[in-house]
C-alpha positions, 0 to 999 in steps of 0.5 A: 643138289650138292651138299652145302659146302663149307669154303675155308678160304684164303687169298687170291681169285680162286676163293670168289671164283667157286664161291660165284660158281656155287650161287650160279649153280644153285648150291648152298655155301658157307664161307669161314674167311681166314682173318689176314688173307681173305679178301674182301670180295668174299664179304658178300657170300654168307660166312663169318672170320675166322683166325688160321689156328681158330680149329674149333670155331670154325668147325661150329660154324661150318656145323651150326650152317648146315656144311656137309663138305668143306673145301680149302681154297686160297693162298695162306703162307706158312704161320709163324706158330709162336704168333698164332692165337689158337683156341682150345681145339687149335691149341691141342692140334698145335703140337701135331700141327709143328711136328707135320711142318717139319715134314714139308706142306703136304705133311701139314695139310693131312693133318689138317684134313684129317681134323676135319674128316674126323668131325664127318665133313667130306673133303671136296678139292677146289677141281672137285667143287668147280669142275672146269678149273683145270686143264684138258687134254691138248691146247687151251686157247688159240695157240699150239705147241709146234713139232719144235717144241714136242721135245722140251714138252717131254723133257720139261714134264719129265724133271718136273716129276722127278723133282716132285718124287723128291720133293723139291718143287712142283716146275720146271723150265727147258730149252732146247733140251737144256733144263735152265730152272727148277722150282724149289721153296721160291715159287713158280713166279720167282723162278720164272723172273730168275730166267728172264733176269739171270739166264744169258738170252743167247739159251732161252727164247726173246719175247717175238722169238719164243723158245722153251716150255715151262712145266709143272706136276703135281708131286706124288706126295702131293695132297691135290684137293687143297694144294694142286699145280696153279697157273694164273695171269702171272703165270703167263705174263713171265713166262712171256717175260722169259722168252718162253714158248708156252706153259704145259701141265697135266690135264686134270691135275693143273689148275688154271684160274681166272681161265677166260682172262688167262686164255685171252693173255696167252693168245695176245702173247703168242704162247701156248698152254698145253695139256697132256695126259697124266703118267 
């Protein structure tokens, strides 16, 4: 049996959907719901508030529970720190904590980690704790990509990674070989509205006339077990919005929530999600 994991949880669907995958499973779970982004949901598991600069109540809790690892799920946007209200653990992170912020968000979450691997916890990745939440290899539901479509895959694939090498974003959209979008600060859903809003429609696909892929990889700084490539039903309704033929990731390294839902959308929509095998 698993160890008793310590779900650190935000925003969104994912937080419910491992903590339901644990009772299912049989495994023991401890839920430190962050005040201000935990959803409601999330009040029938056992587990307690707590604020985001909170650092050494949530460590006592986790302890006091009997966790052995924890995970950090869900959406939680970057704090304005002159607002925080830390405790005294908290407060003598904070420093650190601005200093690695200035660095991006990967910078940020090792130090965060770190804190938690120093008091002996493991670090479990949401993938890790629920392990059908990414993709395989090949297609996911009933649609495929086509010969037509293998080309804009490759070249889609290919400016996510170097965009990521530089650390700008995680995603980006082809047609035709024509790179029209890459992700940057905004996210993949604003980035996929400005396609379907501000890219003339005679170079990209019409919803029932599909053409282009969006794509989307981890960057090589990127720390995976709390901050891994993510598609949702949002993702997939743009992408249809934009006239796009299908989403692609690789496999093992994109997430893929509420998958049933999901798979079903992109099958009523026409458009593939593909998985391919990393680099």
């Amino acid at each position: 049996m698993a160890a008793k994991l310590g779900l650190i949880a935000g925003g969104g669907t994912l937080p419910v959907e491992i903590a339901q995958h644990c009772e299912q499973a049989g495994r023991e779970v401890f839920i430190a719901r962050l005040k201000g982004f935990a959803g409601p949901d999330l009040e029938a598991f056992p587990g307690a508030d707590v604020g985001l600069a909170e650092v050494g109540k949530c460590i006592k809790l986790l302890k006091r529970a009997g966790c052995k690892s924890v995970c950090l799920v869900g959406n939680v946007s970057r704090p304005d720190f002159a607002s925080l209200k830390p405790d005294l653990r908290g407060l003598a992170m904070l420093p650190g904590l601005i200093m690695a912020a200035r660095k991006g968000d990967d910078a940020l979450l090792r130090v965060i980690l770190a804190e938690f691997s120093r008091e002996g916890f493991l670090i479990e990745g949401a993938h890790e704790a629920k392990s059908d939440l990414t993709i395989r290899a090949g297609a996911l539901g009933s649609c495929s990509p086509q010969p037509q479509h293998m080309a804009d895959i490759t070249r889609a694939l290919l400016v996510a990674r170097k965009i990521g090498e530089l650390d700008i974003g995680q995603g980006a959209v082809v047609c035709d070989g024509l790179v029209l979008a890459v992700e940057a600060q905004e996210g993949t859903d604003a980035m996929l509205r400005r396609v379907a809003n501000e890219i003339p429609a005679a170079i990209r696909g019409q919803p029932g006339a599909y053409r282009g892929v969006l794509a989307k990889a981890p960057k090589p700084i990127q720390e995976t077990r709390v901050d891994m490539p993510t598609i949702g039903l949002a993702t997939v309704q743009r992408a249809a919005a934009a006239g796009l033929a299908g989403i692609v990731g690789e496999a093992g390294r994109l997430l893929v929530l509420d998958r049933d839902q999901v798979v079903e959308l992109a099958n009523d929509l026409g458009l593939f999600i593909y998985g391919v095998e990393p680099e």
